[in-house]
ZAKOLBA-457519 format. One line per 8 residues: number of its first residue (from 1); their letters; for each residue x, y, z of C-alpha. Coordinates in pm, 1 decimal, decimal comma, m for minus. Last residue first. Example, Ala and Ser with C-alpha at 12.3 -4.5 7.8 and 13.67 -1.06 7.14 Angstrom:
BEGIN
2 = SA = 1367,0 m106,0 714,0; 1230,0 m450,0 780,0
! end
This chain:
BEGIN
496 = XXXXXXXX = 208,2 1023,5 887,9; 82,2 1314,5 1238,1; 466,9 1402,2 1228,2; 418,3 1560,9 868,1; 244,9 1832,4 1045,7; 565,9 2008,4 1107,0; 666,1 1979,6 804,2; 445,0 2242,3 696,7
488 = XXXXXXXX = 568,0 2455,1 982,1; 866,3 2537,2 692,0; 619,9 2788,9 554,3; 658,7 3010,6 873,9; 326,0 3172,4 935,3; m26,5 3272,5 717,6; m263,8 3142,0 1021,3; m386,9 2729,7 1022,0
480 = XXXXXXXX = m691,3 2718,9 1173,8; m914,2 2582,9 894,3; m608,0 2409,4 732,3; m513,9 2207,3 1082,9; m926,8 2088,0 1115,3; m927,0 1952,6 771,5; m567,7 1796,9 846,0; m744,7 1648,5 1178,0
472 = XXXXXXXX = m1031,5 1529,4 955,3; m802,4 1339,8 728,5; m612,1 1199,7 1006,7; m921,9 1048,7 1096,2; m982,5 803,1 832,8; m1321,6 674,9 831,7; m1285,9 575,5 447,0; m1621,3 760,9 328,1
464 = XXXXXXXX = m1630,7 1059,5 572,9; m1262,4 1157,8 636,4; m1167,1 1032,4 300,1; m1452,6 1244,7 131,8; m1338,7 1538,6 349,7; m1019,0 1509,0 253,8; m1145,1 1530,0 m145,4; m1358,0 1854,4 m98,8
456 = XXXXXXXX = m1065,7 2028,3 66,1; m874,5 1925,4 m213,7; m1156,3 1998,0 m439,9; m1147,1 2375,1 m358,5; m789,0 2419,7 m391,3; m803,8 2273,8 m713,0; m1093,0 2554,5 m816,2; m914,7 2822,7 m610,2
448 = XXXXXXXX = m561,2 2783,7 m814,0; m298,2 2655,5 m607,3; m18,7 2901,9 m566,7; m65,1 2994,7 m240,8; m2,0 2614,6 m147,4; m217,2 2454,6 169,6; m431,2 2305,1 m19,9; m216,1 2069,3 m260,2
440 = XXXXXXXX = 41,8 2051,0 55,4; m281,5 1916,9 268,1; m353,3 1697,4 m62,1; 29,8 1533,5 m78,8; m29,8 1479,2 360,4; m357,0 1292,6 271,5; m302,2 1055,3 15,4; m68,7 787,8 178,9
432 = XXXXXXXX = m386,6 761,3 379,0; m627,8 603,1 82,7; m403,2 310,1 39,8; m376,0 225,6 388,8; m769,0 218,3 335,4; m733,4 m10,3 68,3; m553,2 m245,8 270,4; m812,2 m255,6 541,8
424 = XXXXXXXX = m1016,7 m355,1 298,1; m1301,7 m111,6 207,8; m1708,0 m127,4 250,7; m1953,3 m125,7 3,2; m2302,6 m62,0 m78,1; m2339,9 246,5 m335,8; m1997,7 188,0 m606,6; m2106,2 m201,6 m574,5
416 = XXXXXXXX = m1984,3 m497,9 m372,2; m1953,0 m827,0 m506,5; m1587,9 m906,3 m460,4; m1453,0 m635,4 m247,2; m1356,0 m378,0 m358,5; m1005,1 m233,2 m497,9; m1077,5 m312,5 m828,3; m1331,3 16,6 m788,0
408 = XXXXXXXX = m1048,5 235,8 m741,9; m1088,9 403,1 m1103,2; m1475,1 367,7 m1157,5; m1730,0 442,4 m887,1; m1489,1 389,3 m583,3; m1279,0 682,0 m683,9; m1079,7 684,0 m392,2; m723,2 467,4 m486,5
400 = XXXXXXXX = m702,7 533,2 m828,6; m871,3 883,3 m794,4; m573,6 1039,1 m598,7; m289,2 1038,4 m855,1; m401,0 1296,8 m1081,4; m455,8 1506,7 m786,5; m101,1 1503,9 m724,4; 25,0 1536,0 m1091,7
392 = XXXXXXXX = m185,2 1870,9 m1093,3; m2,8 2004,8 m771,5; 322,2 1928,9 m925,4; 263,5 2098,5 m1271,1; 66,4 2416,9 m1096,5; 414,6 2407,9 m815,4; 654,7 2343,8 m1105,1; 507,5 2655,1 m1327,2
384 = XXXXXXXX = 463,4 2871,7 m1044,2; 886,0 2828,4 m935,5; 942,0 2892,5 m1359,1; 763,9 3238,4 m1317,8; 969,0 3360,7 m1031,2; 1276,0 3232,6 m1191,4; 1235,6 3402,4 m1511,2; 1156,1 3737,2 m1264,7
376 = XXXXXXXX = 1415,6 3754,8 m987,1; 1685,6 3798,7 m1238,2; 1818,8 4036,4 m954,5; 1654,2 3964,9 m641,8; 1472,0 4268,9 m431,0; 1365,1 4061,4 m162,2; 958,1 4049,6 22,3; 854,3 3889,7 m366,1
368 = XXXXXXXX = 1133,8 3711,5 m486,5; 1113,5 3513,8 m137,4; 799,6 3449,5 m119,9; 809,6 3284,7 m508,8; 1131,3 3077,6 m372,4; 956,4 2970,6 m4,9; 662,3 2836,8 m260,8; 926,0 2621,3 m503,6
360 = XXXXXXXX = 1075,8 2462,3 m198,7; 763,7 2360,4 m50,5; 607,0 2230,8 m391,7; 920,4 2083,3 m494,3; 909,3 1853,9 m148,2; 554,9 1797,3 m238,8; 631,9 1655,3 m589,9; 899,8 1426,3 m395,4
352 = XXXXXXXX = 634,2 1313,1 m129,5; 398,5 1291,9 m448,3; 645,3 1034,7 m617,1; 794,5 809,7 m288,3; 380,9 760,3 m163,3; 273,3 666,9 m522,0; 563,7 429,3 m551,4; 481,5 267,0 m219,9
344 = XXXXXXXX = 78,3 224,8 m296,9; 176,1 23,3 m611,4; 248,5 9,8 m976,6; 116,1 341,3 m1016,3; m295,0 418,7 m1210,1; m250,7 798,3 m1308,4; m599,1 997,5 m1374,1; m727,1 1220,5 m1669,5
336 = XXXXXXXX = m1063,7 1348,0 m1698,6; m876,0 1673,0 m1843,7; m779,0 1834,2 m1551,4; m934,5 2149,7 m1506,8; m1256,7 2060,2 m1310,3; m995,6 1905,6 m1042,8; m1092,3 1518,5 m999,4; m1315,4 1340,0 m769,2
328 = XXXXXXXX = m1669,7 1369,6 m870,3; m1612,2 1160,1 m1171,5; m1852,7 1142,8 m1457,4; m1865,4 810,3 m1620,8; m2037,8 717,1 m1931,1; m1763,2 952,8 m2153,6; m1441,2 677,1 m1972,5; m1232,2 841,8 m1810,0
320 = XXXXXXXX = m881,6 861,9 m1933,5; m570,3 705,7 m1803,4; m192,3 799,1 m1720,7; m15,3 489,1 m1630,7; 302,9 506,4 m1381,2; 661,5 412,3 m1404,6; 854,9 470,7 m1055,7; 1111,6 266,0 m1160,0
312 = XXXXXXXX = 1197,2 301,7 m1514,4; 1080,8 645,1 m1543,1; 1308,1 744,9 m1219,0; 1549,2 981,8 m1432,6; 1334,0 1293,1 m1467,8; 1192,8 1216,2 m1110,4; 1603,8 1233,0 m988,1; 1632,0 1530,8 m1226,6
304 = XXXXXXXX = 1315,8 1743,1 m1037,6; 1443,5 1643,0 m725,7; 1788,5 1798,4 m802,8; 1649,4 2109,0 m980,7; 1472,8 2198,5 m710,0; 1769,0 2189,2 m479,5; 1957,9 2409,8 m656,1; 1659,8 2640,1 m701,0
296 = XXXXXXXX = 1637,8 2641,5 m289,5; 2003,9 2694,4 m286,5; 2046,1 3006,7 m484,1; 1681,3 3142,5 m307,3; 1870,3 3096,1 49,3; 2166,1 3249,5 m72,1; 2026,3 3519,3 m278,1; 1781,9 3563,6 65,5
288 = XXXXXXXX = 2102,5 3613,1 307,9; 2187,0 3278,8 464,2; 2257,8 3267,1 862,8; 1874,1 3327,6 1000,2; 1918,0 3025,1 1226,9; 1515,5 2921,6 1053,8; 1670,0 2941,6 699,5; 2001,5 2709,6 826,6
280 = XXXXXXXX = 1753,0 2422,7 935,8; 1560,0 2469,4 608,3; 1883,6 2382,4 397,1; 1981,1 2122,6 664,0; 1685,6 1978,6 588,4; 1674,3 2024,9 223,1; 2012,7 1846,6 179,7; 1903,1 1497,4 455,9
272 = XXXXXXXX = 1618,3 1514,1 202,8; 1844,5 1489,2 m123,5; 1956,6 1160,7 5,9; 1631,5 1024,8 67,2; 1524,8 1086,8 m278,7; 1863,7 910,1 m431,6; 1773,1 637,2 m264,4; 1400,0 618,6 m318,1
264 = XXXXXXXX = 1515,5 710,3 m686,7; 1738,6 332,2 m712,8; 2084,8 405,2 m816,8; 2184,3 306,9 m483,6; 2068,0 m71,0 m491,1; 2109,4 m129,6 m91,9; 2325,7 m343,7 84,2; 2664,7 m131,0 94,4
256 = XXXXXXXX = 2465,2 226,9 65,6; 2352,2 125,6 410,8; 2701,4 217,1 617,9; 2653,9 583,0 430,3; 2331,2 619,8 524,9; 2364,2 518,7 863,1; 2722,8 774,4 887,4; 2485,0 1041,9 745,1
248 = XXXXXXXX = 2181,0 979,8 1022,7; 2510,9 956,5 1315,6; 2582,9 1311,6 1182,7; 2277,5 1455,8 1294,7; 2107,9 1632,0 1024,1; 2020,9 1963,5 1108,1; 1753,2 2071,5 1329,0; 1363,0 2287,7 1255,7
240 = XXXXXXXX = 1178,7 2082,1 1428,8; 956,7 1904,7 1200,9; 1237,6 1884,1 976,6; 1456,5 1718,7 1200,7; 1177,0 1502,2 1289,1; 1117,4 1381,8 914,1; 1471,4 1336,0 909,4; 1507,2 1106,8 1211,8
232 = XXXXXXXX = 1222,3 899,7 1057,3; 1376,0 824,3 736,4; 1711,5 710,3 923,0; 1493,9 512,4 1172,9; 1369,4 338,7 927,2; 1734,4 260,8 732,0; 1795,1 138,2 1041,4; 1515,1 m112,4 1034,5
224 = XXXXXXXX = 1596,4 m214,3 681,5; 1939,7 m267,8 814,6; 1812,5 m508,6 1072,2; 1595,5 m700,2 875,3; 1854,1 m763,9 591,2; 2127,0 m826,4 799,5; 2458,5 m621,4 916,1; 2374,7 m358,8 1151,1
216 = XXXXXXXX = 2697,4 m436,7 1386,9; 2904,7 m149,4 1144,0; 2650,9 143,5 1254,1; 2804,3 152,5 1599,0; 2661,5 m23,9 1881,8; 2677,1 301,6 2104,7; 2577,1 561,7 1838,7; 2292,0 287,6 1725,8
208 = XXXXXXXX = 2174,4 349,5 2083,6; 2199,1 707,4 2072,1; 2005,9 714,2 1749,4; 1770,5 509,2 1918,1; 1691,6 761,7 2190,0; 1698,7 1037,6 1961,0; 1415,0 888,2 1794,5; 1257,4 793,0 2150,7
200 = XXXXXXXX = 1273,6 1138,8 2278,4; 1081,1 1256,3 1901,9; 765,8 1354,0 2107,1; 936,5 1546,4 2317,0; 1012,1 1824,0 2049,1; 615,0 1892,3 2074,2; 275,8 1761,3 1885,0; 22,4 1633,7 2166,4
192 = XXXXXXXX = m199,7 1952,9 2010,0; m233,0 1774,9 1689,1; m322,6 1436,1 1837,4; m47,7 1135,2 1910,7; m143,4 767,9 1957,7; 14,9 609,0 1685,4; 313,8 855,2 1653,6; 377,8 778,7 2041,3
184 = XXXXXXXX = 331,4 378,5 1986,0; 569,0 381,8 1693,9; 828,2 583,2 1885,6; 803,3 331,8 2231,2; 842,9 12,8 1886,3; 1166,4 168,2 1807,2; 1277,3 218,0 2163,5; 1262,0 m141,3 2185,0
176 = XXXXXXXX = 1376,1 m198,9 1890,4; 1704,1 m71,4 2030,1; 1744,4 m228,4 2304,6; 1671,3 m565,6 2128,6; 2014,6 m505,7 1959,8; 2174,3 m496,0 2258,0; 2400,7 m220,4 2353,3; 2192,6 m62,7 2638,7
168 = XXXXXXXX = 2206,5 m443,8 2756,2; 2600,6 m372,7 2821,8; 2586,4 m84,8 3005,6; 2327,5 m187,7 3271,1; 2141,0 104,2 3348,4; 1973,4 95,2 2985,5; 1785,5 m239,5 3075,0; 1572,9 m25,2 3380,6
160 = XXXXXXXX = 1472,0 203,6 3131,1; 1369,9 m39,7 2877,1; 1158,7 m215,2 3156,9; 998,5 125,9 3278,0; 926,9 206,6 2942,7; 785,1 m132,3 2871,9; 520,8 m80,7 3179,6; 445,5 269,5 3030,4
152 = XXXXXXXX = 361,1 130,0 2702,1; 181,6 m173,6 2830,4; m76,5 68,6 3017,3; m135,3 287,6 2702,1; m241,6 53,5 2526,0; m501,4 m122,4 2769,2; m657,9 225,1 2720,5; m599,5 254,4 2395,1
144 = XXXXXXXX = m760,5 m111,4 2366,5; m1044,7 16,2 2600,8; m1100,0 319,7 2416,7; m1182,7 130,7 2122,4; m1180,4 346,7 1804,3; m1204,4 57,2 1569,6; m864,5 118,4 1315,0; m724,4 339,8 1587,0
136 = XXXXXXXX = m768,7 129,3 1864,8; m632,8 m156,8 1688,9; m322,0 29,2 1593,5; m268,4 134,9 1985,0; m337,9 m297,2 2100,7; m56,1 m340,0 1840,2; 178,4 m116,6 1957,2; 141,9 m145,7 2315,4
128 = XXXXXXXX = 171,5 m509,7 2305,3; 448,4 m577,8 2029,9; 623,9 m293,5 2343,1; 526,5 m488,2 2630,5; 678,7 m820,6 2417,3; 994,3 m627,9 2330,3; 1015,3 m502,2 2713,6; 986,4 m869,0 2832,8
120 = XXXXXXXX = 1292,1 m988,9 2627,7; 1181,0 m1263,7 2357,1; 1247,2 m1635,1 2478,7; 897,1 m1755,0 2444,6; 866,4 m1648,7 2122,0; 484,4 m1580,6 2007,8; 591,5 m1337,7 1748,4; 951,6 m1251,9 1847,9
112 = XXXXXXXX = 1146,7 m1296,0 1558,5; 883,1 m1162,5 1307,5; 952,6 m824,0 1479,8; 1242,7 m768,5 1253,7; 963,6 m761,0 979,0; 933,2 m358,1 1068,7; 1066,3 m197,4 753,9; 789,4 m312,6 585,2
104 = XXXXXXXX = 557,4 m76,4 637,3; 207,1 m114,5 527,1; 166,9 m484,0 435,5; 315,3 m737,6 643,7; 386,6 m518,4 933,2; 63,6 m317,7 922,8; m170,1 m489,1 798,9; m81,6 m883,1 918,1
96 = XXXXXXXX = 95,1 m821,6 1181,7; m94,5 m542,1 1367,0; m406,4 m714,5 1293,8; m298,2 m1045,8 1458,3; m199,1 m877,6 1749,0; m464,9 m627,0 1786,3; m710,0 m924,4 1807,3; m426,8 m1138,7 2020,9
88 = XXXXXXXX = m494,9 m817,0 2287,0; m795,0 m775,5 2239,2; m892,8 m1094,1 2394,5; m1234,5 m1164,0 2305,1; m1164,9 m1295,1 1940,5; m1407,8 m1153,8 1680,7; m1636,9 m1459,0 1573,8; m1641,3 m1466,9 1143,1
80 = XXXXXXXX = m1977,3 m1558,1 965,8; m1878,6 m1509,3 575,6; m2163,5 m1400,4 401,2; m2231,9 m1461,1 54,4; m2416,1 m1160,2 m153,5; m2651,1 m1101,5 m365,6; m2776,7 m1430,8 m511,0; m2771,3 m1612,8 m150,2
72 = XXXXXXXX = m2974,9 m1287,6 m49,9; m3355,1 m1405,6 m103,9; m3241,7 m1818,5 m61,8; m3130,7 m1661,2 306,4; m3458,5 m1502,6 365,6; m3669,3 m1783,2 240,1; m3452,7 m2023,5 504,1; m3496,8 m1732,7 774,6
64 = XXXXXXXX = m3852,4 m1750,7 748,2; m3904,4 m2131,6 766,6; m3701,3 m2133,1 1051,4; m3947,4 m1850,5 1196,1; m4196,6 m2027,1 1151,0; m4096,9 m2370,9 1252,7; m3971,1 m2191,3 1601,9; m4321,9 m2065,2 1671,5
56 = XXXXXXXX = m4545,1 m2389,1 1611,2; m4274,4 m2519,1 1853,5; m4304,3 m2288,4 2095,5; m4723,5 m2281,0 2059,8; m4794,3 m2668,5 2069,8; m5023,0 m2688,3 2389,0; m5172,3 m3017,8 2400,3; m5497,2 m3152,7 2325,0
48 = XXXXXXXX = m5581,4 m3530,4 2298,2; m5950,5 m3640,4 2303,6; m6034,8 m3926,9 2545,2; m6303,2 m4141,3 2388,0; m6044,4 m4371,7 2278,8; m5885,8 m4493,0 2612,4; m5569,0 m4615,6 2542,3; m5444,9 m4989,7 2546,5
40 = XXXXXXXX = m5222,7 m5169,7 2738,7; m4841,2 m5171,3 2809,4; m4760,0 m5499,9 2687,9; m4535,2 m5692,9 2866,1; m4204,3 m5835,1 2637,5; m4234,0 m6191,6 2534,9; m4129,5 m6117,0 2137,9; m4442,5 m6276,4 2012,4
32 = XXXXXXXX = m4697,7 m6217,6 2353,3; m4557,8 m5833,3 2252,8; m4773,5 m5910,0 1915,8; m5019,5 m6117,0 1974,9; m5159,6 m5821,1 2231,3; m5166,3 m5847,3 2611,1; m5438,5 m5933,3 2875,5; m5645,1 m5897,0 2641,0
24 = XXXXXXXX = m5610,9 m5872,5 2286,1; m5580,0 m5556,4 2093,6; m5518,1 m5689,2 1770,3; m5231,9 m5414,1 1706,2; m5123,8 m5405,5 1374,3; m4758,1 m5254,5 1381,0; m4658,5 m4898,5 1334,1; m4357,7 m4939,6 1540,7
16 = XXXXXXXX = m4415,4 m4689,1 1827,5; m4807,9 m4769,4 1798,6; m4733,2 m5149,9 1845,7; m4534,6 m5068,0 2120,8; m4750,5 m4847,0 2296,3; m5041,1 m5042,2 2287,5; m5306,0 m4968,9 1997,0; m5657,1 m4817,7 2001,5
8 = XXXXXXXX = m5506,3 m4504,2 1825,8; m5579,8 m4167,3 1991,7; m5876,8 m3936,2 1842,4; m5702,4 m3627,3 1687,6; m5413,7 m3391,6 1764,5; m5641,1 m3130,4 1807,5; m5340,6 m2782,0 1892,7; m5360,6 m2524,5 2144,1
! end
């Protein structure tokens, strides 16, 4: 309870506008003035009391927040942003704008149908299922997976229905369609989920393209699009253990007209469709071991000419650290050195062909050692020699993007320091080009104990630090993973 004091003598009026109030009766000089009534005059030996506690309350805690605010306005500046309730336009807008627009970028034919309202209803289902799938696995919200999972199986049905009529199986959205069902099954796969039906929707739109015929893919978007589906139709035939279909040639082929073909992505891919049909004819059983091992080196010295030759392209920095700074995340052995690349693409392209060696070079040392090769020995030693140089090249190329002390700490945000700070969702795209190059790095008999060591180390700092689950699921795949078929390396490419 608050004393507001003895009450003026005043009317109303007068005591509204501050006036002097000579308090005659019936009614002051003043309202007799301006003719209004006056309202009389207060009784002064009342005593006024009334209970102020809310707003006594609200001043102090306005008074807090204001010192609390001028406290952090030199640490930090807070952006206030409202998360949209629909979860669908949330996954949306993420979808587009990370994924699309920055991660892969062989999926801007969807820019067509963002918010068209002429776009076929199993595109839309499928934008749907896709996005509402990578929001669930940025935020781990069941009921966006949930939600997910519901507008896959509704655009399934509506791509299914479409296929009965033989001329919509030939349209183009057809075959985004089944596009966009692949992206939602690699999205929203586990390790165990991993079978041959997972790829249905790969062979599904290599049917489709079988039916259209290579020659309608024409424009930028859509060839970029095919050349997706090329790079993800070897990646399953590898998984599995197939040759190259012949449709994945005949795409390659039809692209080489609007692509620069000298470039070492090109030239990369092209040695790929070789090593899978290389592996594909290891797992029939059909080449003797000289065979296998004469091929494997041939191979090997392919990928290890096209990285010769990509300098121009695939140029990279090699960088010290500096004596103040101790990093925690490179080999003991490697110098303090780390490689800065032009961009999280080139880094991907390099350590998937470093990896490639790395495979090819290990099934070479097991096979000079369970076959009696002659010359087995030169070759024996040079296969070690690529696999330590690879794996070392590797690591050197992780700290840029997850030493957030020194190396990747551009990659903040503004303000934040190497003990308070959080990651872009860009930067963690950067981080999970990493993974499948470290599983290799681990997996390898080769690998020396120590590098071994802090690969292990290093996917558990992405699994912990960045959030990224795949990283845990590799940890979990190398703990259980028995001495088996090499090749079921590529197997758990599927999971990138």
């Amino acid at each position: 309870m608050v004393f507001r004091g003895i009450p003026s003598k005043a009317c109303g009026r007068c005591r509204n506008r501050k006036l002097r109030c000579d308090q005659q009766r019936p009614s002051c000089s003043s309202c007799i003035r301006v003719g209004v009534p006056c309202a009389g005059y207060q009784d002064t030996t009342a005593i006024r009391i009334s209970d102020q506690t809310d707003s006594v309350r609200a001043k102090a805690m306005m008074r807090s927040n204001v010192g609390q605010n001028k406290r952090n306005a030199s640490s930090a500046t807070v952006k206030i942003r409202h998360m949209s309730q629909d979860l669908r336009i949330t996954g949306r807008d993420m979808f587009f704008t990370y994924y699309v627009s920055d991660f892969c970028h062989t999926w801007d034919f969807l820019y067509q149908y963002l918010d068209s309202p002429v776009a076929p209803e199993h595109i839309t289902l499928g934008i749907e299922a896709v996005s509402l799938a990578f929001l669930s696995h940025q935020v781990s919200s069941q009921t966006a997976k949930d939600l997910g999972r519901r507008k896959y199986c509704e655009a399934l049905r509506k791509i299914n229905a479409t296929l009965q009529d033989a001329h919509a199986a030939k349209a183009m959205s057809t075959f985004e369609g089944a596009l966009l069902l692949d992206l939602f099954e690699k999205m929203t796969k586990s390790v165990s989920e991993l079978n041959v039906s997972r790829h249905a929707h790969v062979d599904g739109a290599v049917a489709i393209v079988k039916l259209r015929g290579v020659e309608s893919f024409k424009e930028g978007a859509k060839v970029r699009a095919l050349m997706g589906l090329n790079l993800n139709a070897t990646i399953c035939s590898l998984s599995t253990g197939r040759a190259i279909d012949n449709t994945i040639r005949q795409i390659r082929e039809h692209a080489s007209q609007y692509v620069d073909t000298d470039h070492p992505k090109w030239k990369l891919t092209g040695l790929m469709l070789e090593v899978t049909d290389l592996i594909a004819d290891m797992r029939k059983g059909t080449l003797t071991p000289e065979e296998w091992v004469a091929r494997s080196i041939d191979k090997d010295q392919k990928l290890e000419m096209v990285a010769l030759e990509a300098d121009a392209a695939w140029r990279y920095e090699r960088k010290l650290f500096p004596a103040n700074h101790t990093p925690k995340l490179v080999p003991d052995d490697s110098f303090l050195l780390y490689d800065v690349y032009p961009d999280r693409m080139t880094t991907q392209m390099c350590n998937f062909l470093r990896l490639t060696r790395i495979l090819l070079c290990e099934e070479i040392i097991e096979s000079y050692a369970t076959s009696n090769i002659v010359g087995s020995e030169t070759q024996y030693r040079h296969a070690e020699l690529a696999i330590l140089k690879m794996i070392h090249e590797i690591c050197a190329s992780v700290p840029q993007m997850t030493d957030c002390g020194f190396a990747a700490k551009h990659r903040l945000p503004e303000g934040s320091t190497e003990k308070n700070h959080t990651h872009t969702m860009s930067h963690i795209l950067d981080v999970y080009v990493l993974i499948f190059g470290l599983y290799v790095v681990a997996w390898s008999h080769t690998c020396p104990r120590r590098i071994h060591h802090w690969a292990i180390v290093e996917l558990q700092h992405i699994a912990d630090h960045f959030h990224i689950k795949e990283a845990a699921i590799i940890l979990d795949v190398l703990k259980e993973q028995q001495p088996k078929a090499r090749s079921d390396t590529w197997y758990v490419d599927t999971l990138f």
